[in-house]
Backbone as XML, in Angstrom:
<?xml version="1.0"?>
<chain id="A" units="angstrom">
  <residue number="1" name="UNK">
    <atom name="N" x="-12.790" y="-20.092" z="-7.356"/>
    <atom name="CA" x="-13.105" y="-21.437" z="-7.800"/>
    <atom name="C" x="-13.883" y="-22.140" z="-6.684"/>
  </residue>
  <residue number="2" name="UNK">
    <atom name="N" x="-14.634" y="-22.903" z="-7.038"/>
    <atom name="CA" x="-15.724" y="-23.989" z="-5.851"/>
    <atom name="C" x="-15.852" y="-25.108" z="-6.610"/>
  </residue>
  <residue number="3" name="UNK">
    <atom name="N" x="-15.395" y="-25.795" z="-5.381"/>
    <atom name="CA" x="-15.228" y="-27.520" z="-5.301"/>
    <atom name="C" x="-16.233" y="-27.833" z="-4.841"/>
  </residue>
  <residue number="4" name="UNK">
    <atom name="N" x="-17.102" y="-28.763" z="-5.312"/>
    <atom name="CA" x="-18.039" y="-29.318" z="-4.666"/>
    <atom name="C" x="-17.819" y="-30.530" z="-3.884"/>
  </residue>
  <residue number="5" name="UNK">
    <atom name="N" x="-17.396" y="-30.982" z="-2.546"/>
    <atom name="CA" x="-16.662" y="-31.914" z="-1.816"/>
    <atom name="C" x="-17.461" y="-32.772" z="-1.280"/>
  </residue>
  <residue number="6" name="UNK">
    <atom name="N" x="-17.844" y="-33.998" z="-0.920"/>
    <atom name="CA" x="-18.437" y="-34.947" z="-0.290"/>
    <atom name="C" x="-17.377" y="-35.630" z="0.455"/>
  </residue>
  <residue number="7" name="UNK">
    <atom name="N" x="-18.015" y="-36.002" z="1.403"/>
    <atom name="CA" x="-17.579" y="-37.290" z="2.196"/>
    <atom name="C" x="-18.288" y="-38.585" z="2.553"/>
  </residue>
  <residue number="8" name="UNK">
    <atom name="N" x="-17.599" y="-39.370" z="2.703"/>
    <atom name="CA" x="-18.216" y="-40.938" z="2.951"/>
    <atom name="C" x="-17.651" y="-41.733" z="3.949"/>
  </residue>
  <residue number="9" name="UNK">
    <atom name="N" x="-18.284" y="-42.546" z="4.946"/>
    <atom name="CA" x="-17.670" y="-43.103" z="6.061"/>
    <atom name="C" x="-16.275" y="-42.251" z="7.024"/>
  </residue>
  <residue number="10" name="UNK">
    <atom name="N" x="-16.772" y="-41.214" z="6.990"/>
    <atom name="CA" x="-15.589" y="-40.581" z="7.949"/>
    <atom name="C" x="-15.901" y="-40.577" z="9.541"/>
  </residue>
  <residue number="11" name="UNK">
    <atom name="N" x="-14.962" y="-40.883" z="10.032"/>
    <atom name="CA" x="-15.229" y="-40.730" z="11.883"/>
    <atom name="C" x="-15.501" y="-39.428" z="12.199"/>
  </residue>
  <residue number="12" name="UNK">
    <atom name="N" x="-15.922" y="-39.409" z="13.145"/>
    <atom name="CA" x="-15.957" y="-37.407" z="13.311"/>
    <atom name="C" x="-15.071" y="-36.955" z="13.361"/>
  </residue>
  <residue number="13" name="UNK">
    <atom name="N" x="-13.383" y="-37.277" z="14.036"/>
    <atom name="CA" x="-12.038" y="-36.448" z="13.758"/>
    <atom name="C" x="-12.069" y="-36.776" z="12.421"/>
  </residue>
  <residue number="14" name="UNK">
    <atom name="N" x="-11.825" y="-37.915" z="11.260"/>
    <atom name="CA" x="-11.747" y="-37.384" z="9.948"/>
    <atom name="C" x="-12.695" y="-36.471" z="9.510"/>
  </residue>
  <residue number="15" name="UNK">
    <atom name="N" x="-13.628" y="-36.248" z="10.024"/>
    <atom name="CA" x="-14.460" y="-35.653" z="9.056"/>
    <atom name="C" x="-14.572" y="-34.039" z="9.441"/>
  </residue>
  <residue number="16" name="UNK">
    <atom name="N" x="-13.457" y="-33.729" z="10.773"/>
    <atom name="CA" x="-13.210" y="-32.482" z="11.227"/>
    <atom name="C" x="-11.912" y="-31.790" z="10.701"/>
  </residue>
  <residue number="17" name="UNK">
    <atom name="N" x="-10.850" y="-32.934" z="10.030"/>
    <atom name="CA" x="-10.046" y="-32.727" z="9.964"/>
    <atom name="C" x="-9.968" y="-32.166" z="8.047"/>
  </residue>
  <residue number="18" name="UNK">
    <atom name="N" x="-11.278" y="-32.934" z="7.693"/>
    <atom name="CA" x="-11.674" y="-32.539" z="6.503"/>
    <atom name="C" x="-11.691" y="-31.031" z="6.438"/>
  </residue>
  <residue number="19" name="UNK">
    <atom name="N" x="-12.754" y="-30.754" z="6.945"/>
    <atom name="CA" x="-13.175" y="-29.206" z="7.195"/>
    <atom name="C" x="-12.070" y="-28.579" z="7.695"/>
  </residue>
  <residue number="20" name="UNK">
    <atom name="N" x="-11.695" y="-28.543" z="8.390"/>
    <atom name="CA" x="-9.919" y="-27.666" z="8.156"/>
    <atom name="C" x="-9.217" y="-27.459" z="6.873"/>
  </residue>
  <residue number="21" name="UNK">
    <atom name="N" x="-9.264" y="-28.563" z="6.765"/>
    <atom name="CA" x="-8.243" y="-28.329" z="5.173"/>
    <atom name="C" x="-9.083" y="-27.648" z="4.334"/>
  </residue>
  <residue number="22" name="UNK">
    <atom name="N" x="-10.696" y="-27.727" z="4.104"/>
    <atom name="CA" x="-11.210" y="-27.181" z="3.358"/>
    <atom name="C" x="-11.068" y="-25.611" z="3.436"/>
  </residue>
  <residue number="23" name="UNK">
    <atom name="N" x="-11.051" y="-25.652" z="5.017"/>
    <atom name="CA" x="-11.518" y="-23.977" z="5.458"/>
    <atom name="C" x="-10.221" y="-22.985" z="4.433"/>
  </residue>
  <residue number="24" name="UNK">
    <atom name="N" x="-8.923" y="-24.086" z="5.037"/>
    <atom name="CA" x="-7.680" y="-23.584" z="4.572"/>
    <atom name="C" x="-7.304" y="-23.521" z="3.072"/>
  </residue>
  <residue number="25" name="UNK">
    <atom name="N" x="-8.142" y="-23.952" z="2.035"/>
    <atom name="CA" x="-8.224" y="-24.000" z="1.028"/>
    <atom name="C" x="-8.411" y="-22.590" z="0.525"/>
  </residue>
  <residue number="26" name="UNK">
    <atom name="N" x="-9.040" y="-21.526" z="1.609"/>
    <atom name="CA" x="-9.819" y="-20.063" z="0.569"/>
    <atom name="C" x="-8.520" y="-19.407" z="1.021"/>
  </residue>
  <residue number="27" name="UNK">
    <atom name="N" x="-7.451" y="-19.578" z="1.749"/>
    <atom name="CA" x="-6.637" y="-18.821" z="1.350"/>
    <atom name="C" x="-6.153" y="-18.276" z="0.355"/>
  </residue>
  <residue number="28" name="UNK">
    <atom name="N" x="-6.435" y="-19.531" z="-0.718"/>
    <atom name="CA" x="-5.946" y="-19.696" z="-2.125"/>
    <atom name="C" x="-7.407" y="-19.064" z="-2.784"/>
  </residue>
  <residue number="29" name="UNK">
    <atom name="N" x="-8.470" y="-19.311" z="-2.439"/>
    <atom name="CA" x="-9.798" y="-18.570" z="-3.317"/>
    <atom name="C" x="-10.188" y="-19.690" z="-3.480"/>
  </residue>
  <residue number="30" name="UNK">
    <atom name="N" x="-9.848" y="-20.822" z="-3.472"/>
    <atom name="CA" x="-11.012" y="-22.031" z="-3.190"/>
    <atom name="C" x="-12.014" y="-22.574" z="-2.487"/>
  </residue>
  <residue number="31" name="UNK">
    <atom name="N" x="-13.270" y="-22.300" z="-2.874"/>
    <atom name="CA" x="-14.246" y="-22.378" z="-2.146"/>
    <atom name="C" x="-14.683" y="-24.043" z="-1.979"/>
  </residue>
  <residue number="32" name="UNK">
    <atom name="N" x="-14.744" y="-24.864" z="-1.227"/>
    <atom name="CA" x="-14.533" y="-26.239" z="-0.530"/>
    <atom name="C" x="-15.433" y="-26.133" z="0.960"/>
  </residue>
  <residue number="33" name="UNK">
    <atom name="N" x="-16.738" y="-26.554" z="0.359"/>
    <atom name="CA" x="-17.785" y="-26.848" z="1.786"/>
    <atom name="C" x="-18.042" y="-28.488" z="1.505"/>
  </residue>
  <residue number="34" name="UNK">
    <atom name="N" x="-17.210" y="-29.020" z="2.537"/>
    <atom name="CA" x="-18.065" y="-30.315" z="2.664"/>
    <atom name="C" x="-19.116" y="-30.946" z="2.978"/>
  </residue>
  <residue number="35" name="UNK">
    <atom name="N" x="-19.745" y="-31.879" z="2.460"/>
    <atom name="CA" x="-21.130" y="-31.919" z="2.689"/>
    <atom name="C" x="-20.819" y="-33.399" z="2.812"/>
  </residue>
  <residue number="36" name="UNK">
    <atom name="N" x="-22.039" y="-34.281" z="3.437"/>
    <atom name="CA" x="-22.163" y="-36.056" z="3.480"/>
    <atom name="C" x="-22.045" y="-36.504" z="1.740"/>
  </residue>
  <residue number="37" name="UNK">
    <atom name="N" x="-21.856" y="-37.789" z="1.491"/>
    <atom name="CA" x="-22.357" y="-38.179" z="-0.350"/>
    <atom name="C" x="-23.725" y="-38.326" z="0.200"/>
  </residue>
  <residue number="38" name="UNK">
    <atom name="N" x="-23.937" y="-37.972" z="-1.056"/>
    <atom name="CA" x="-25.453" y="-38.549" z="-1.951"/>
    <atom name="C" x="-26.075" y="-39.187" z="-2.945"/>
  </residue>
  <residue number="39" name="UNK">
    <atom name="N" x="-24.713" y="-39.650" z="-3.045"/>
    <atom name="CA" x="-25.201" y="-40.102" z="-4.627"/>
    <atom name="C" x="-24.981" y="-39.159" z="-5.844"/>
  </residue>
  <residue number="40" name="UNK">
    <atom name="N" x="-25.216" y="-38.339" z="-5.697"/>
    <atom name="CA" x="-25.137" y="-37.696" z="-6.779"/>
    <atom name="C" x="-23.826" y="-37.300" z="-7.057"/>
  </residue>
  <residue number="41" name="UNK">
    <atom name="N" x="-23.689" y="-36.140" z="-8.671"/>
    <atom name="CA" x="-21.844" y="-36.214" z="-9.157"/>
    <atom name="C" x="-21.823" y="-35.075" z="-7.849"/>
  </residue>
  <residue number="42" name="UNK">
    <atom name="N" x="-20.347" y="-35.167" z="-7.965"/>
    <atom name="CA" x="-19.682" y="-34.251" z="-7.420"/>
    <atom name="C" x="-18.206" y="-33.817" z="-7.806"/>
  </residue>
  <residue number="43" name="UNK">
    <atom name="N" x="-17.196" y="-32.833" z="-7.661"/>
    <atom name="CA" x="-15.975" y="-32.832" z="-7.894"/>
    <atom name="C" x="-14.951" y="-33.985" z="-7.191"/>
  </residue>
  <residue number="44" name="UNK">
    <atom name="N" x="-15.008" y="-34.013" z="-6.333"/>
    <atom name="CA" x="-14.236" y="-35.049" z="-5.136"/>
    <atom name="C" x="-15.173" y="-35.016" z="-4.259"/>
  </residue>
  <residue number="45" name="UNK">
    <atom name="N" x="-14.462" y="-36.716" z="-4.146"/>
    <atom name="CA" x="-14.903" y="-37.414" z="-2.474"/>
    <atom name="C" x="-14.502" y="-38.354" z="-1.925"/>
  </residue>
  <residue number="46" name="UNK">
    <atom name="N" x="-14.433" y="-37.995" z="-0.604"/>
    <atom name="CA" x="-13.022" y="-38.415" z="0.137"/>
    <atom name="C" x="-13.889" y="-39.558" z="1.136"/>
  </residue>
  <residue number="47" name="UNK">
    <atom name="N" x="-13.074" y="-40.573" z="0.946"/>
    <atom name="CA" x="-13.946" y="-41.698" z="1.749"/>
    <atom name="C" x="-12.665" y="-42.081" z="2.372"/>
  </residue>
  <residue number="48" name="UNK">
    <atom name="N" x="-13.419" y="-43.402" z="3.879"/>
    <atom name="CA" x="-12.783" y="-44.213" z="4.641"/>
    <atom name="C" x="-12.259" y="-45.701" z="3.966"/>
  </residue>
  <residue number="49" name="UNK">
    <atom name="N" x="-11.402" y="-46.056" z="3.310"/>
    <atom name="CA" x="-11.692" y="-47.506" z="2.318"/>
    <atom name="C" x="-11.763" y="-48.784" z="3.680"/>
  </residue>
  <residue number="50" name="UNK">
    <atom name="N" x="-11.495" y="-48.542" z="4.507"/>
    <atom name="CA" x="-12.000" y="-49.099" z="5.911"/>
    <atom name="C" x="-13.027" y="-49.829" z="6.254"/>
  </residue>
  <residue number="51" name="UNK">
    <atom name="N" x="-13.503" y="-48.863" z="5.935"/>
    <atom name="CA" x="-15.374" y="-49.017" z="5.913"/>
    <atom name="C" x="-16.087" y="-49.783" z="4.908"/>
  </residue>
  <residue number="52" name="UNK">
    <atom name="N" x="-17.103" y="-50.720" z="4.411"/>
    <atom name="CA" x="-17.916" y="-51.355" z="3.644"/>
    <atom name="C" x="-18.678" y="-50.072" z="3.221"/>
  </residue>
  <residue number="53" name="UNK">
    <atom name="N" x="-19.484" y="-48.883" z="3.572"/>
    <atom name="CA" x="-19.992" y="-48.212" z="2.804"/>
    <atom name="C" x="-18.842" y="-47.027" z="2.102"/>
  </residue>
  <residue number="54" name="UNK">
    <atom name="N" x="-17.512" y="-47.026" z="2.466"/>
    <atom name="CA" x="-16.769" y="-46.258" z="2.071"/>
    <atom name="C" x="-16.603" y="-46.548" z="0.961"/>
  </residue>
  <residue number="55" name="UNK">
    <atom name="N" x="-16.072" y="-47.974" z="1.147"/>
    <atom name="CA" x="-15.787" y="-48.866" z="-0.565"/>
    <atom name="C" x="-16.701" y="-48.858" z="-1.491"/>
  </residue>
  <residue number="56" name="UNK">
    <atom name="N" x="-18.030" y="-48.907" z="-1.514"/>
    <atom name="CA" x="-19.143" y="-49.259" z="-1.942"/>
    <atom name="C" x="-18.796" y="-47.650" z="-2.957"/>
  </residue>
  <residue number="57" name="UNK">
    <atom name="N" x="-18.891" y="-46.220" z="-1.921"/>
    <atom name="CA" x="-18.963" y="-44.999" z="-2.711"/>
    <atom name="C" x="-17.620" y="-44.737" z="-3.916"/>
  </residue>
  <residue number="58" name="UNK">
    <atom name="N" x="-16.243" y="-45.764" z="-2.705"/>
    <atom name="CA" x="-15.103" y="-45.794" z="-3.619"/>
    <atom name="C" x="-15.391" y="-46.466" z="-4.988"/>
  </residue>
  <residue number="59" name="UNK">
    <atom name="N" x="-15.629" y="-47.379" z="-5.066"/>
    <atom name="CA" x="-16.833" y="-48.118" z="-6.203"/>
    <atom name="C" x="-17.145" y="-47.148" z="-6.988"/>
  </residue>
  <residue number="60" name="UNK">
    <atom name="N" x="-18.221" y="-47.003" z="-6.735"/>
    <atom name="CA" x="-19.288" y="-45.919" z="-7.489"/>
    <atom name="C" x="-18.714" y="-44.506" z="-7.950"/>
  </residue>
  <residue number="61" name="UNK">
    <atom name="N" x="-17.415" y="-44.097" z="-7.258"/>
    <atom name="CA" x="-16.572" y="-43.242" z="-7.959"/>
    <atom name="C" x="-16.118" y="-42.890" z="-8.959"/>
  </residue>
  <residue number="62" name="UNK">
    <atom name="N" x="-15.144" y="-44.122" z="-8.642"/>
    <atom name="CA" x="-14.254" y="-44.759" z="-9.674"/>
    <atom name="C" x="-15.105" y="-44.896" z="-11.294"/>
  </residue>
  <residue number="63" name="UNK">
    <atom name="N" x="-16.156" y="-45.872" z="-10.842"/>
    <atom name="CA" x="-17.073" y="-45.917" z="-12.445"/>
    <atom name="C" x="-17.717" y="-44.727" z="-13.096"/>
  </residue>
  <residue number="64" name="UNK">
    <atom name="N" x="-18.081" y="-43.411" z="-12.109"/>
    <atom name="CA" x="-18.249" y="-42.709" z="-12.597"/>
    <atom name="C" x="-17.341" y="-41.251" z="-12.859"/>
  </residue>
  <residue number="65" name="UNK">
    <atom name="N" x="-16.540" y="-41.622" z="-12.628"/>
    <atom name="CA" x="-15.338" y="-40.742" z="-13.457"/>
    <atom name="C" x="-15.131" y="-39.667" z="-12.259"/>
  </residue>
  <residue number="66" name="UNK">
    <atom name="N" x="-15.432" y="-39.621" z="-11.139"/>
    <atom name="CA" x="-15.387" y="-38.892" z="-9.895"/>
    <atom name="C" x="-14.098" y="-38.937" z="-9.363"/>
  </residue>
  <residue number="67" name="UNK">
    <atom name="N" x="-13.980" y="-37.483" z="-9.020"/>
    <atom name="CA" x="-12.029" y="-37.098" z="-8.012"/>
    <atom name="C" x="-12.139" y="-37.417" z="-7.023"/>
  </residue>
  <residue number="68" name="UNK">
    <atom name="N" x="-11.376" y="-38.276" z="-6.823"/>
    <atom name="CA" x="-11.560" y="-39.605" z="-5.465"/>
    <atom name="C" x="-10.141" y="-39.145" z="-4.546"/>
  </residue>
  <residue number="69" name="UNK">
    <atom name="N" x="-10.394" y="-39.017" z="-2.725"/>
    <atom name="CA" x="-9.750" y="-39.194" z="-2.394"/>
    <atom name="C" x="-9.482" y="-40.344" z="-1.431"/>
  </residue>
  <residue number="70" name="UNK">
    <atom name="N" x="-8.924" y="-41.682" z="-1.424"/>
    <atom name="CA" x="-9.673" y="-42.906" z="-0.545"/>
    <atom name="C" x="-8.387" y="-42.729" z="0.558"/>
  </residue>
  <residue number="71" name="UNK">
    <atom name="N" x="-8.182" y="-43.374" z="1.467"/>
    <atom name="CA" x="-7.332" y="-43.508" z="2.547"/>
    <atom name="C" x="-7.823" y="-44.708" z="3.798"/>
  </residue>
  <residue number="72" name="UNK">
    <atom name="N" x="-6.810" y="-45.631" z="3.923"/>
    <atom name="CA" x="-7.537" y="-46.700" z="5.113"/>
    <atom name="C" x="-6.262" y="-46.517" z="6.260"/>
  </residue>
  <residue number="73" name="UNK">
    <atom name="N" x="-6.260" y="-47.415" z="6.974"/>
    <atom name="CA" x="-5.693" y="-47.429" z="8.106"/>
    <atom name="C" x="-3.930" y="-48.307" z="7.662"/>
  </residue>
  <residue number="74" name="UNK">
    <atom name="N" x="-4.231" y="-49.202" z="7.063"/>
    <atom name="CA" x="-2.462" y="-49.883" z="6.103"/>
    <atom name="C" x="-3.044" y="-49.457" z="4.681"/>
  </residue>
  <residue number="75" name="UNK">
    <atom name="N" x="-1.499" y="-49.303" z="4.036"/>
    <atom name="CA" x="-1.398" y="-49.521" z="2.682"/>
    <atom name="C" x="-2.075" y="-50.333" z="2.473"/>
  </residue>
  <residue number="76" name="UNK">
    <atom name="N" x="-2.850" y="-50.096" z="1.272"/>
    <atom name="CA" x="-3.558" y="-51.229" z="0.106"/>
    <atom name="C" x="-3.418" y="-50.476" z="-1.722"/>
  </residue>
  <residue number="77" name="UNK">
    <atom name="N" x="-3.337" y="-51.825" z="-2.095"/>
    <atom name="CA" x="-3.545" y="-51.411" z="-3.648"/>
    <atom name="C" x="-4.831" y="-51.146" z="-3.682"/>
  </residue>
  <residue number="78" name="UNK">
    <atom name="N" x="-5.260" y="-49.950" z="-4.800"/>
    <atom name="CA" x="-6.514" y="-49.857" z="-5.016"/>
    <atom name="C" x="-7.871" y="-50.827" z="-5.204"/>
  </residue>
  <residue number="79" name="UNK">
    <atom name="N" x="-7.196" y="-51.609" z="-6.219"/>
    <atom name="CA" x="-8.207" y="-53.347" z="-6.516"/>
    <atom name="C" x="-8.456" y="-54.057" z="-5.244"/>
  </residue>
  <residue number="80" name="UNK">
    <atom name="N" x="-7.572" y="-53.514" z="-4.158"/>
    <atom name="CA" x="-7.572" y="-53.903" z="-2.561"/>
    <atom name="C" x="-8.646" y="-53.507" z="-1.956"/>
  </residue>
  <residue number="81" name="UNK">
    <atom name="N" x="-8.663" y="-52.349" z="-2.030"/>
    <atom name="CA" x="-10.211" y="-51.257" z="-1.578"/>
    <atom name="C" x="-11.138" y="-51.425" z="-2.196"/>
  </residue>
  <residue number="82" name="UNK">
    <atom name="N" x="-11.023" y="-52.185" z="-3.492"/>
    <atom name="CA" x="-12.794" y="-52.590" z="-4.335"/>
    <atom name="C" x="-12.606" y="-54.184" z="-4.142"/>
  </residue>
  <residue number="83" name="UNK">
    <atom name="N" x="-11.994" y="-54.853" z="-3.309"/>
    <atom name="CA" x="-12.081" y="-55.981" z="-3.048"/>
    <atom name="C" x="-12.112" y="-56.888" z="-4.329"/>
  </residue>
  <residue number="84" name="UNK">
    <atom name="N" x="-11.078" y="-56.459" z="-5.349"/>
    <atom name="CA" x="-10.611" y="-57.217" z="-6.443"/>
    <atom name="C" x="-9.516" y="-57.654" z="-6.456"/>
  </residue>
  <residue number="85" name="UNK">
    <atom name="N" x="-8.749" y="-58.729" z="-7.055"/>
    <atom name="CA" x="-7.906" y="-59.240" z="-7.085"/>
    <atom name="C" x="-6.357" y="-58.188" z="-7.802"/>
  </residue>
  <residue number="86" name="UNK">
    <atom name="N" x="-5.423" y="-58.629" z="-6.908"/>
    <atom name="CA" x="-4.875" y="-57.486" z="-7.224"/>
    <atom name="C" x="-4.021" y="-58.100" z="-8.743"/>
  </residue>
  <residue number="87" name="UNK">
    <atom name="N" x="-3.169" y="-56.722" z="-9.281"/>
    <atom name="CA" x="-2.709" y="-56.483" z="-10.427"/>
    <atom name="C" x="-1.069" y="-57.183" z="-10.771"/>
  </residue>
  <residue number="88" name="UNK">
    <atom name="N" x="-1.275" y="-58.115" z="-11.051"/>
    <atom name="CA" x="-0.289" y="-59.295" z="-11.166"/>
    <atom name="C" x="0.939" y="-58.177" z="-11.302"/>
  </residue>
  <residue number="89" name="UNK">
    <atom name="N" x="2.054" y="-58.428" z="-10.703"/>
    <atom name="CA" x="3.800" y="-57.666" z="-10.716"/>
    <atom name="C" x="3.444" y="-56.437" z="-10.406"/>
  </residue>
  <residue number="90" name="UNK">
    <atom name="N" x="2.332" y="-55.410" z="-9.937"/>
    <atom name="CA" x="1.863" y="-54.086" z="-9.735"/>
    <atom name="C" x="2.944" y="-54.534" z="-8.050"/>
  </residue>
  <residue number="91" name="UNK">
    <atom name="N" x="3.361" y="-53.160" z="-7.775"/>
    <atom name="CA" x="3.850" y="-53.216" z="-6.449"/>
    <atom name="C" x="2.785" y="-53.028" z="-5.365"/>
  </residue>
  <residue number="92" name="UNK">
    <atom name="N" x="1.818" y="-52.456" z="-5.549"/>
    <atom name="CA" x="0.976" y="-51.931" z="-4.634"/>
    <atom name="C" x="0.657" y="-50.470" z="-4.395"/>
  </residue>
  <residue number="93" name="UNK">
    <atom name="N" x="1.671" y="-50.056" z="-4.634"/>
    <atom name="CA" x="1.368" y="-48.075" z="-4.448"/>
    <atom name="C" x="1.151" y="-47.545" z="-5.807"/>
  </residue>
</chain>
């Protein structure tokens, strides 16, 4: 199987730590080369929600039906990371 993987706003340890897990993925026969986004579809992509261009791709994910993996530095609700108002009685996770 091959995942087609992107990343967005990662520091260079995230974005090393990416590639590990990917590498460790073909144990299983999953083929997982990460590459930068582009815009274009992809299977997953793993962004910084940290970041203003992270969110922007988290964005553009989300609307297009893309396997998102987001992660920031504190908990946030998702509507948190697209800088929307959050989900009235939603706990947050």
């Amino acid at each position: 199987m091959r995942i087609d993987l992107r990343t967005a706003a990662l520091t260079d340890s995230e974005d090393q730590r990416v590639r590990i897990a990917a590498s460790l993925l073909g144990a299983v026969r999953i083929e997982a080369k990460p590459s930068p986004w582009d815009g274009t579809r992809c299977d997953v992509v793993i962004v910084n929600a940290d970041d203003a261009y992270g969110r922007q791709v988290l964005a553009l994910a989300q609307k297009r039906g893309i396997g998102l993996v987001a992660y920031a530095s504190q908990i946030m609700h998702f509507d948190q990371a697209l800088n929307r108002p959050e989900i009235p009685g939603d706990s947050g996770l």
